[in-house]
N, C-alpha and C positions, 0 to 999 in steps of 0.2 A: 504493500500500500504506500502510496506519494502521500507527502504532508506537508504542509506550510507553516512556515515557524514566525513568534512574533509578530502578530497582527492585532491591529485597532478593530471593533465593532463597535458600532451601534445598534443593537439589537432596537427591533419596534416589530409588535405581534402585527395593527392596522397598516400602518405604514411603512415604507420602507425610504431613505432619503440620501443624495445624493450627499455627497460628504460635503458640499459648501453649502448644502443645509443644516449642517450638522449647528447645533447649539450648546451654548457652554454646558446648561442644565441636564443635559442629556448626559447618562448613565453610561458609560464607556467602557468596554473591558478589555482587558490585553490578554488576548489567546497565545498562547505560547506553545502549542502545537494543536492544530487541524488538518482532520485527510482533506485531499484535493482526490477533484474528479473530473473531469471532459467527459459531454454530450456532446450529440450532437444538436446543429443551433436548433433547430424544428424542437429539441427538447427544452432547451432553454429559455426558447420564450413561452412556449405553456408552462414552465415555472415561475417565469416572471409577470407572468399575467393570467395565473389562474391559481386557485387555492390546490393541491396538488397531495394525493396519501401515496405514499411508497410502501412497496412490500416488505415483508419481516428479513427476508435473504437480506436486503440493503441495510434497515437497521441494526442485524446483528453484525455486518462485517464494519461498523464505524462507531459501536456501542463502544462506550469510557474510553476512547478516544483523544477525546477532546481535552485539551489542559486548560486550563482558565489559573495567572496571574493573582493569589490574594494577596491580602497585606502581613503574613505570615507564612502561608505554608499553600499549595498547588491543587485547583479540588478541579473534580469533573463536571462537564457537560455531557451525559445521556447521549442525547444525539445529538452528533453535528457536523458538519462538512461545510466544504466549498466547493461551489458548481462552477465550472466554466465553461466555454465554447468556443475558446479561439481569441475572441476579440472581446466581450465581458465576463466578471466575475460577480457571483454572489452568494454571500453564508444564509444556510439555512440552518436550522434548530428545530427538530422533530417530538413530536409527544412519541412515548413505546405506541400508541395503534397507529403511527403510521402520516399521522397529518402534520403540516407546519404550523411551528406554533411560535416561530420568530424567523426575521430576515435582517438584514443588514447588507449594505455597501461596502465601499472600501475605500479607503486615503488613497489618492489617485495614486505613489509610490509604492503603495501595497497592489493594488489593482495590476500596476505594472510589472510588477516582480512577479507577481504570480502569472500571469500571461505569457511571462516567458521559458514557463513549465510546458506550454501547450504543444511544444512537437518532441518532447520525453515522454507523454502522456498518452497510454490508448485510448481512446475514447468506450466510456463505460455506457453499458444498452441500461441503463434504468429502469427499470418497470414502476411503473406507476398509475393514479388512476386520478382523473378532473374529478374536483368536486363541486366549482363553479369558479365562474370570471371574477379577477379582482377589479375594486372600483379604478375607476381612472382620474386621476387626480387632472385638474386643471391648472392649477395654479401653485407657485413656488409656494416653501411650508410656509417663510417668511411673509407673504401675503395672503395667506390665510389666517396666519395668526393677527395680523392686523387688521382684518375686516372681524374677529369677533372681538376682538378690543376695542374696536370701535362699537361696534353694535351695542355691547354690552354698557358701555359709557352712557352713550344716548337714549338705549331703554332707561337705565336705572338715571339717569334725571330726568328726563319727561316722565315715568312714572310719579317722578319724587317731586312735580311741578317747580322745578330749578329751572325759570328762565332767563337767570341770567347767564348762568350756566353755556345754557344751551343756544342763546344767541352769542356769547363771547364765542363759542366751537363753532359757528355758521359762519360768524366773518370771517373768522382764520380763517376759512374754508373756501367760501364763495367771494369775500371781499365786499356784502350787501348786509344790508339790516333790514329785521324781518321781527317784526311783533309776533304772529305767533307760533307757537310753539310745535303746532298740530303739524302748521308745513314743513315747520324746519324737521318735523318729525320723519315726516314721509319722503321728503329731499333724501336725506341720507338714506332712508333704506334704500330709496328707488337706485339710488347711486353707489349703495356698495353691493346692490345685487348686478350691478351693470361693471364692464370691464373697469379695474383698479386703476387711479393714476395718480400723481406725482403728489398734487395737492392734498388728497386724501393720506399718506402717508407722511406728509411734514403734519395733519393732524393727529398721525399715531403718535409720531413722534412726541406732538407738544402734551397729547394725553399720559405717554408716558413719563413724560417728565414732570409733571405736576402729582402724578402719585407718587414717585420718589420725594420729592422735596418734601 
């Protein structure tokens, strides 16, 4: 069995994110050995775009495998590997029946080291079974965390009849003054269900700064 030494994850069971979406807060582990594997690519995108059970043959040959980094002493991951196909990489985390139950990317250095395992490596036939399509994300993680920071801001004071509030956030925004409240209400959803831009985000921005201060 091939294995990849010293690698950063991000494990996320919903999502999975490109490493320059990676966020400080995010839970980080340093695997210090994982099997690698090659598919072929027809396999690799029904794993990356579909929920996916493997059968018991595969997770008995990658069972305690896995080393995970603590701050004392070296414990296991159950199941876990690295899929590749030539040109990308990605870690999976297995329940024992068989389904995923985390995914991760890779630090574009990691991504590339491992890539260049791809013609030492035979490619492994997988057997596997769909269990359904994963969602498709639209939009960077970073812009969606700023449309619910926002949203959530502007419910919870128009809820809380803060109109000053909520016209001081309209001008930053639109550069108009606007008595009431109801429109300024519906402006912003109308506009953060509609494609994100520039203005909208220097108002995450000033939201986030006033809950620091």
């Amino acid at each position: 069995m091939n294995y990849y030494y010293d690698v950063i994850l991000n494990w996320g069971e919903d999502e999975v994110y490109d490493f320059f979406e990676w966020n400080e807060t995010d839970y980080l582990e340093l695997i210090k050995k994982i099997p690698v594997f090659k598919v072929k690519h027809k396999i690799f995108l029904d794993i990356i775009t579909n929920n996916i059970k493997v059968d018991s043959d595969f997770l008995n040959l990658i069972k305690d495998k896995t080393l995970v980094s603590g701050e004392k002493s070296l414990t296991k991951i159950d199941y876990a590997c690295l899929i590749l196909d030539g040109k990308s990489v990605i870690a999976l985390e297995f329940l024992e029946d068989g389904h995923i139950i985390n995914r991760s990317k890779l630090l574009i250095d990691d991504e590339l080291n491992v890539l260049e395992l791809t013609y030492s490596l035979k490619e492994y036939d997988l057997n596997y079974e769909i269990i359904n399509n994963l969602p498709i994300r639209k939009n960077l993680r970073q812009i969606e965390e700023a449309k619910r920071l926002i949203l959530l801001e502007i419910t919870n004071l128009y809820n809380a009849f803060d109109k000053d509030k909520l016209q001081y956030l309209y001008y930053e925004y639109k550069k108009e003054k606007i008595e009431d409240i109801n429109t300024i209400y519906q402006v912003f959803r109308e506009d953060l269900s509609n494609k994100f831009n520039n203005n909208l985000m220097k108002l995450y921005y000033i939201i986030k700064y006033y809950h620091k201060v």
